[in-house]
N, C-alpha and C positions, 0 to 999 in steps of 0.2 A: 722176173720176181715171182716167188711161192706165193700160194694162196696163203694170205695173212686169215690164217682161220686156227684153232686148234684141233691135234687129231683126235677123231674120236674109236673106239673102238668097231669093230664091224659090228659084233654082234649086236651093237645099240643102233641100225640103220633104224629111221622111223619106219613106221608100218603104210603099208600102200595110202594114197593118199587120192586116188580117184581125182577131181575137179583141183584141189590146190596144190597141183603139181609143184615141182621144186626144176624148173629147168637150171641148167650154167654149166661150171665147172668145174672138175673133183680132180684128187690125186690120191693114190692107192700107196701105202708104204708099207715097210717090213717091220719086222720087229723091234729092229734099229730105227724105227721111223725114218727108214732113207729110204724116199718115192722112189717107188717103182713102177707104177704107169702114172699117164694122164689123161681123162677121156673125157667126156661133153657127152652132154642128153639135153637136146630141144625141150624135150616133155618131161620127162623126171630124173631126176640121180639116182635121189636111192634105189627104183627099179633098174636102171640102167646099172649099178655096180649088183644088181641080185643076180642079173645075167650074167655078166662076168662070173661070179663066183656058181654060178650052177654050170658050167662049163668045167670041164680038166683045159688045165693049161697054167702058165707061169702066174698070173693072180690069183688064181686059186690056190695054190702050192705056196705061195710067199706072202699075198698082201693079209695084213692083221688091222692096219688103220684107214683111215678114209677122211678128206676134209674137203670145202664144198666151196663155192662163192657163187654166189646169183649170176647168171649176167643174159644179157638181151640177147646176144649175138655168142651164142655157147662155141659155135667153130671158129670165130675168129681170134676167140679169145684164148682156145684149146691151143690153138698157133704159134701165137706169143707166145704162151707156158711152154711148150715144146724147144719154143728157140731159145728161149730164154736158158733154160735148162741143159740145150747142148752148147751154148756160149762159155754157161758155168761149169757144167761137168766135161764137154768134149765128147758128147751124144747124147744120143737120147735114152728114155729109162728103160731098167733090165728090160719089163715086157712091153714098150713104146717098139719091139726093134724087129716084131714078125711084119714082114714086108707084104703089103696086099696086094691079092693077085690083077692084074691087070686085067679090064674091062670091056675087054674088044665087044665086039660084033657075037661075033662065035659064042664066044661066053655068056653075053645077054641072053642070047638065044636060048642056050645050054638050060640056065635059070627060070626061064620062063617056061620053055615047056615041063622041067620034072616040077614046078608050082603047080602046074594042071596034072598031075598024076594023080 
């Protein structure tokens, strides 16, 4: 089931919010209002969709709305929304679909030392 919320436009995100963060979960759509991602922030939304959009890539390029729901537990809920979503559509959204890179050993590494450069 969609976030029972209505969309609002991007450029209306609230402004940083420091201590009364907005943790939960958001769904990003297009012009059409047909979601295009779905993501989750522990700590805040609307900073968590500012990074999205200061990024090049498919939400920057597409999403124009955004809409939100609180929730205690933002990844499990992100989960449901996802499945939910490819039960209804038969996958998941345009940019739900870049596949992350796998987390070995090597890679940890990799990450950890260019952080100390």
């Amino acid at each position: 089931m969609p976030i029972a919320a209505r969309w609002r436009r991007l450029g209306r995100l609230p402004p940083i919010r420091g201590r009364d963060a907005m943790p939960g979960v958001y769904e990003l759509a297009d012009a059409e209002r047909t979601v295009i991602y779905i993501g989750q922030s522990a700590t805040d939304v609307p900073n968590r969709v500012r990074q999205h959009l200061a990024r090049s890539g498919c939400v920057r390029e597409h999403a124009l709305y955004w809409r939100y729901r609180h929730s205690r537990v933002p990844a499990a809920d992100e989960a449901s929304l996802l499945a939910a979503h490819a039960a209804r559509h038969g996958g998941l959204p345009r940019c739900n679909r870049a596949t992350p890179l796998p987390r070995d050993a090597a890679r940890r590494w990799q990450e950890r030392s260019q952080s100390r450069d």
